[in-house]
C-alpha positions in Angstrom: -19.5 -16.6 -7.8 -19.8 -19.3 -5.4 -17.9 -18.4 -1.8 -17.1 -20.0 1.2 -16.7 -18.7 4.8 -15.2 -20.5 7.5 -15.2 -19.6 11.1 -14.4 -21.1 14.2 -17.6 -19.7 16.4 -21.4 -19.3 14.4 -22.3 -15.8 16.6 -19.0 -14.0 14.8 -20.9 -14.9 11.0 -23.7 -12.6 12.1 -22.3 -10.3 14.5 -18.5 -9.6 13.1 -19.5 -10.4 9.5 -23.1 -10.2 9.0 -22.5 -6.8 7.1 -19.8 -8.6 5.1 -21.7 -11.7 3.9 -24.8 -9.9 3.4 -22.7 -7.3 0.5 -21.5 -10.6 -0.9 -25.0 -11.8 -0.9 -26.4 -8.6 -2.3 -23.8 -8.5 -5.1 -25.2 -11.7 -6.8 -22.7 -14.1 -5.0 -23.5 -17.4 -3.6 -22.7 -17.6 0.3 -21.8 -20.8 2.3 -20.9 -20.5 5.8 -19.2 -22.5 8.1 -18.8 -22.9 11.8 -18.1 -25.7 14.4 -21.0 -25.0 16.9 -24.7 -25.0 16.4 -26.7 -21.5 16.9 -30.2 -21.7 15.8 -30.4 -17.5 16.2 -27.4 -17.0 13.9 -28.8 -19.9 11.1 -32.3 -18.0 11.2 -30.4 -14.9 10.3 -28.5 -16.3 7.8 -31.4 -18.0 6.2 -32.9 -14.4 6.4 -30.0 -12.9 4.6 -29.4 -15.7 2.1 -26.7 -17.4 3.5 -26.4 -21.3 3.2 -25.1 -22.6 7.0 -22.7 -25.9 7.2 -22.3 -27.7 10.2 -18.4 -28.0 10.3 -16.8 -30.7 12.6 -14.2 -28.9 14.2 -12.6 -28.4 18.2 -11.8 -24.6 18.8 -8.9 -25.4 21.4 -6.3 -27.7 22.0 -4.0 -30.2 19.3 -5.9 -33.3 18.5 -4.3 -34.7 15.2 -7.6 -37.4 14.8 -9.8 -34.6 15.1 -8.0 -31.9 13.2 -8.0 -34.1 10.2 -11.2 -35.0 10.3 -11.8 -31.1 10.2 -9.5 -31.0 7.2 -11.2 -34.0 5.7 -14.6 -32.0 5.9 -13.2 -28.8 4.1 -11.9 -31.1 1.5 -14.9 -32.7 0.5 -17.0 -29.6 0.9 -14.8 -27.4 -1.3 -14.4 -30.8 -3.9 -18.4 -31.0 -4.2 -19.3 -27.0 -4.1 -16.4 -25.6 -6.3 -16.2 -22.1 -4.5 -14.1 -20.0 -6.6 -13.4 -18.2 -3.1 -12.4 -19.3 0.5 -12.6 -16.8 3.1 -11.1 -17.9 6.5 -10.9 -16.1 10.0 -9.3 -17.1 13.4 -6.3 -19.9 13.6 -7.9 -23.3 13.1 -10.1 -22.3 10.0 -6.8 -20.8 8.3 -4.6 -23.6 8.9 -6.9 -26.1 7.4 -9.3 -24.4 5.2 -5.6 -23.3 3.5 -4.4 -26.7 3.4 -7.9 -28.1 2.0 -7.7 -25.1 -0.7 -4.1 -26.6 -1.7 -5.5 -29.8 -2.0 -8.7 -29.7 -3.9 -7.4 -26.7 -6.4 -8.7 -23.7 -8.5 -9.7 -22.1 -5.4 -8.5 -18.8 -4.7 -7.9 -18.7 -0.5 -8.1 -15.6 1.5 -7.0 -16.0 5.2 -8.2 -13.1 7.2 -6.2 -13.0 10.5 -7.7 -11.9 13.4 -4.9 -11.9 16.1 -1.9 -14.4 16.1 -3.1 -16.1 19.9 -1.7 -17.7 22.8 1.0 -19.2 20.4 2.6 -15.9 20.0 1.9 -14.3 22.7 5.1 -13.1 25.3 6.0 -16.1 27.5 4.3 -18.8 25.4 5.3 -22.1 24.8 8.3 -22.0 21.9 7.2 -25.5 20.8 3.5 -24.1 20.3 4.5 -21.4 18.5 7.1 -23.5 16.3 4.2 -25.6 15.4 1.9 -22.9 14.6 4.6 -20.9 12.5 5.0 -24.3 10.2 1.0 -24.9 9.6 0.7 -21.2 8.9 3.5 -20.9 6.4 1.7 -24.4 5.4 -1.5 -22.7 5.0 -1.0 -19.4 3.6 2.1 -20.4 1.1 -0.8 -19.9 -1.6 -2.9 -17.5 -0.3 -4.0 -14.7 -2.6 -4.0 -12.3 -0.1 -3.8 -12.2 3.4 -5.6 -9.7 5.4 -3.6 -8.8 9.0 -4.8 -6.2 11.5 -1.7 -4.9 13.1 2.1 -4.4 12.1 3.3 -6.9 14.7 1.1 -9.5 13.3 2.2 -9.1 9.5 5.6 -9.0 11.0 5.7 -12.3 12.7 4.0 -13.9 9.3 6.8 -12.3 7.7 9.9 -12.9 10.1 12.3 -11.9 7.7 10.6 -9.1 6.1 11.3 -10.7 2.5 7.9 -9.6 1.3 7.2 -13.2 0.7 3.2 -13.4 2.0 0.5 -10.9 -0.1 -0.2 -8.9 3.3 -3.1 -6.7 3.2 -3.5 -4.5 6.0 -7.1 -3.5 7.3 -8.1 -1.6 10.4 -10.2 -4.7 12.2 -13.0 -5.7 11.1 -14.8 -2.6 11.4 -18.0 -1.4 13.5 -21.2 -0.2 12.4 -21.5 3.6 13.7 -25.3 3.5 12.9 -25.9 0.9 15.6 -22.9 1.9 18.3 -24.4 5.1 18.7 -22.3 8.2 20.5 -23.7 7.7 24.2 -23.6 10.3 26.5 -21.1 9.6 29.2 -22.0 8.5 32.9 -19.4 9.9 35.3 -20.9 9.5 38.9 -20.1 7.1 40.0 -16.9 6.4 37.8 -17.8 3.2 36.4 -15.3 0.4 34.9 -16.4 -2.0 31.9 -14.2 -5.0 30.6 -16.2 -7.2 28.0 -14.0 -10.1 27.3 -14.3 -13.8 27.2 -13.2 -14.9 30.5 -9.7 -16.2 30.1 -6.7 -15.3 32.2 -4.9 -14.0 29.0 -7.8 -11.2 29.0 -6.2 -9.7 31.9 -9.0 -10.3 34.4 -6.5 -10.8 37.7 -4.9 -7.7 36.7 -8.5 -6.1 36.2 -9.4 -7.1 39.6 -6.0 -6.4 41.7 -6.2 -2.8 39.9 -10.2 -2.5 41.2 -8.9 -3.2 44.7 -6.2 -1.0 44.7 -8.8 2.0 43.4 -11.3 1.1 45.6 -9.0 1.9 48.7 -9.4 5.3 47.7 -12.4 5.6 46.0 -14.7 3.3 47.0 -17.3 4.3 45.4 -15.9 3.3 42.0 -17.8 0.5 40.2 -16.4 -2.6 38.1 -18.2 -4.3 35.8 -17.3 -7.5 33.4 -19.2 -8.8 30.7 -19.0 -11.9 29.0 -18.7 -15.4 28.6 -17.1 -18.5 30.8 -14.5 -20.1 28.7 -14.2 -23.7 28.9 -10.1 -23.1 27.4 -8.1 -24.6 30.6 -7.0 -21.0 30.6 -10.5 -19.9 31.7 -12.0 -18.3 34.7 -13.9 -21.0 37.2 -17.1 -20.0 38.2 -15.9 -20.6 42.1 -13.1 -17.9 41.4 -15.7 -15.4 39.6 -18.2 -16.3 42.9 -15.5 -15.5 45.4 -14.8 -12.0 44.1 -18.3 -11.2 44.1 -18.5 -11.8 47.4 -15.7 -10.2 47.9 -17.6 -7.0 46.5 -14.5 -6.1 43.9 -16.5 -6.4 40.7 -19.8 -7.1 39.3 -20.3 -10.2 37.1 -22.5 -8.8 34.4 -23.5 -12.6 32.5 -22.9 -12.2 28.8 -25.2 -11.2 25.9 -25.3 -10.6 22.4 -26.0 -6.6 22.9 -23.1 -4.9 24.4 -24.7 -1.5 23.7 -26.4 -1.1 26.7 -23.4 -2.1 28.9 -21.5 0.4 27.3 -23.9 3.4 27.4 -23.8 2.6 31.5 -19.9 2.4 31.6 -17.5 5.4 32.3 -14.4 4.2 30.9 -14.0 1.0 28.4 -11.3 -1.4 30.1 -9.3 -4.3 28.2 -5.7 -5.4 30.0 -5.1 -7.9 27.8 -2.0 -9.9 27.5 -3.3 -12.1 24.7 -2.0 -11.6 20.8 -5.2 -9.6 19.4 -5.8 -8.4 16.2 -7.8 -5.5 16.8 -10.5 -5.9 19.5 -13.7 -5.6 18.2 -14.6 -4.4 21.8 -12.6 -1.7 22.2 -13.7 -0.4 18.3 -17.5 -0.9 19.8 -16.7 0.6 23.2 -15.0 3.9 20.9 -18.1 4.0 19.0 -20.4 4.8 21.6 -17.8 7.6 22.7 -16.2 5.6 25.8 -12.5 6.7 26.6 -10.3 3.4 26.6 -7.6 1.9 29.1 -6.1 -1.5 27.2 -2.2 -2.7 27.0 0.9 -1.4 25.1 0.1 -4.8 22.9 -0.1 -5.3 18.9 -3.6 -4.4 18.5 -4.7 -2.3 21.4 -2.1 -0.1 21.0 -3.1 0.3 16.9 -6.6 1.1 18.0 -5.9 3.2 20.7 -3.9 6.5 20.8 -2.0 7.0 23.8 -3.6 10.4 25.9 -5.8 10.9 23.2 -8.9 8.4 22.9 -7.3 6.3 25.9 -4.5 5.3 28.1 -2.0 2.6 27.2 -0.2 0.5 29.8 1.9 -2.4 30.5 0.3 -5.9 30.0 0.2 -7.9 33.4 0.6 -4.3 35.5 -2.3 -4.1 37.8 -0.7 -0.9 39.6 -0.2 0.8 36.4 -3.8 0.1 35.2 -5.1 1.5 38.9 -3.2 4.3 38.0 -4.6 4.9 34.8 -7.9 4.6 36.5 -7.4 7.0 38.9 -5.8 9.3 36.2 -9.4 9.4 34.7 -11.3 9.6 38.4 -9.8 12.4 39.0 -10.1 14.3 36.1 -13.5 13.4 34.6 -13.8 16.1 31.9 -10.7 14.0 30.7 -13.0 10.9 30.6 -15.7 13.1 28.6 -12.8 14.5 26.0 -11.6 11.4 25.0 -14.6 9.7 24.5 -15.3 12.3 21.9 -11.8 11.6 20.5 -12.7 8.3 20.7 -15.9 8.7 18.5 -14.3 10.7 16.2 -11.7 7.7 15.8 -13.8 5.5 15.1 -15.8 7.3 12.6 -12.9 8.3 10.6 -10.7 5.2 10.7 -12.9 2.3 11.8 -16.1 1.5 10.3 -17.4 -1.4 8.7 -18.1 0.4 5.3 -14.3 1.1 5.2 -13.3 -2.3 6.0 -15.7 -4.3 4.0 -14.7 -1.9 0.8 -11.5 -3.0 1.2 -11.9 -6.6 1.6 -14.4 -7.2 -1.2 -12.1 -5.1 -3.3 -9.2 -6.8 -2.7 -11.3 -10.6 -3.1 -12.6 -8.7 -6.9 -16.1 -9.2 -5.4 -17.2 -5.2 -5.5 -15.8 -2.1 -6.0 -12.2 -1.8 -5.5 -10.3 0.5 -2.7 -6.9 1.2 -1.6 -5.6 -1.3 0.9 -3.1 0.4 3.3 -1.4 0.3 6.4 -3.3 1.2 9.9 -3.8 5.7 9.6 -2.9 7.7 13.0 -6.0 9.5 14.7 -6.0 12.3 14.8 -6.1 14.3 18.1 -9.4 16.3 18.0 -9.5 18.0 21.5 -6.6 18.4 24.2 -6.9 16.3 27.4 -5.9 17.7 31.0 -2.3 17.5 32.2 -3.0 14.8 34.7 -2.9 12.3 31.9 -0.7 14.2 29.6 2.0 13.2 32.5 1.6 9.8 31.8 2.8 9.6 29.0 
């Protein structure tokens, strides 16, 4: 069978689904990907694993009706002249049209795989946005064979009135690979801070630095480390305002790579304060992998990765105090930090991994063996953590 994957960055065809295409590839099925930038690394590995790459005229970010429809005019000629018998979209751009495109050319059978909801929905966003959004997506996915969701809030809000009306399919993320996120032993002196994020405001980077100030007045020895890209999004960390903090001595400015293992192996504690409408961070999964203990937000996603006391702390998006806190919690008690990274391992290995996901996904698109999909299991605790964090709950 002939399929079709659409993304909205190149890197996430290799490193989020490069296990995912290369199954489809191995099963005897004919693999075209799509993605709006060009990445000459990622269209070498595709060509490696058998995967056809297509150039796809598309803006990540912002409303542009010309442009959008020229993006919607690409999918249509390209499903109109390949004849996929499967679409398989991710993120919110790719859905919207790819679903629309699918309507239009017919006999395809559309799977929209989504990854987080966005800025639309998140708390505090623009109602108009979100309107918008809510129509194309009910546009979209009004003939969608399934659609895969990571969380409960996000099949919620695709569902408002809980009539059933969308095939949801619930799957835990979109998995890690446990042979390559190996279970690192953890560095506790000094107590070290990670956040790997794209460098947008919505991450929680303000509240990741006021909480590093606040710790560092008692502990100044404490290190704080972020990884990852500058975002063009008007919502975007400047490089002036990540210079300034540097000099200010708060944090370190790591770069960004395409390897966050070593990063990880020389991090304490994993930290994500996002306020921003995830799915299921693929960071935290990876940072639970290699054993790290995690401190994200009470937000759809996080909190269906992470189990409060357990393999992490939760606590209130935009709260730099509380995340201090939670840091502190962990300096304190660093056989805490230890514990939970094994829960966290132990996690990940029982409810996260890519085999699991990928089962259920080609099972559910009839292109391998089939598996149960369910809702999103509990962890379950595997060691007790001190009382310190036990009181936070």
């Amino acid at each position: 069978m002939k399929v079709v994957v659409v993304a909205s960055l190149a890197f996430s065809l290799t490193n989020f689904r490069g296990r995912l295409l290369g199954a489809m590839v191995d099963a005897g099925h004919q693999v075209i990907a799509c993605a709006p930038d060009r990445d000459p690394k990622v269209e070498a590995a595709l060509t490696t694993m058998g995967v056809t790459f297509r150039h796809m005229p598309m803006k990540r970010t912002g409303l542009n009706p010309l442009v959008d429809l020229l993006t919607l005019g690409w999918l249509v000629r390209l499903f109109a002249a390949e004849r996929p018998g499967i679409v398989l979209a991710y993120t919110q751009k790719p859905i919207v049209y790819s679903g629309i495109a699918a309507r239009l050319v017919g006999r395809v059978r559309f799977f929209p795989m989504v990854t987080g909801l966005g800025h639309a929905f998140a708390e505090g966003g623009s109602r108009v946005l979100r309107v918008i959004v809510s129509a194309l997506y009910r546009l979209a996915l009004a003939r969608a064979e399934a659609v895969f969701v990571y969380n409960e809030a996000d099949a919620a809000d695709l569902d408002p009135r809980g009539r059933r009306s969308l095939p949801l399919v619930m799957v835990p993320g979109s998995g890690v690979d446990l042979a390559r996120f190996t279970h690192e032993p953890v560095p506790i002196d000094p107590p070290t801070f990670l956040m790997i994020a794209r460098l947008l405001r919505s991450k929680g980077l303000f509240e990741f630095v006021e909480a590093a100030r606040l710790v560092r007045r008692t502990r100044p020895d404490t290190r704080f480390e972020i990884l990852g890209p500058l975002d063009p999004n008007p919502a975007g960390i400047g490089p002036d305002e990540l210079a300034a903090w540097q000099r200010e001595g708060v944090v370190s400015y790591l770069g960004e790579t395409r390897d966050v293992r070593p990063f990880l192996a020389g991090a304490s504690v994993f930290v994500l304060p996002t306020w921003y409408r995830e799915g299921l961070p693929r960071t935290i999964l990876e940072a639970m992998a290699t054993g790290r203990a995690v401190i994200t937000t009470d937000m759809p996603g996080c909190r269906d990765a992470v189990t409060h006391c357990v393999t992490g702390l939760l606590v209130p998006p935009r709260d730099a105090v509380a995340l201090a806190d939670a840091m502190l919690a962990m300096i304190e008690v660093p056989e805490t930090v230890v514990q939970m990274g094994h829960n966290a391992r132990h996690a990940a290995e029982e409810r996260f991994t890519v085999e699991r996901i990928n089962t259920i996904l080609l099972g559910t698109m009839g292109l391998g063996r089939t598996a149960p999909a369910s809702g999103l299991p509990s962890a379950e605790p595997v060691g007790s953590v001190p009382t310190i964090v036990e009181g936070m709950a």
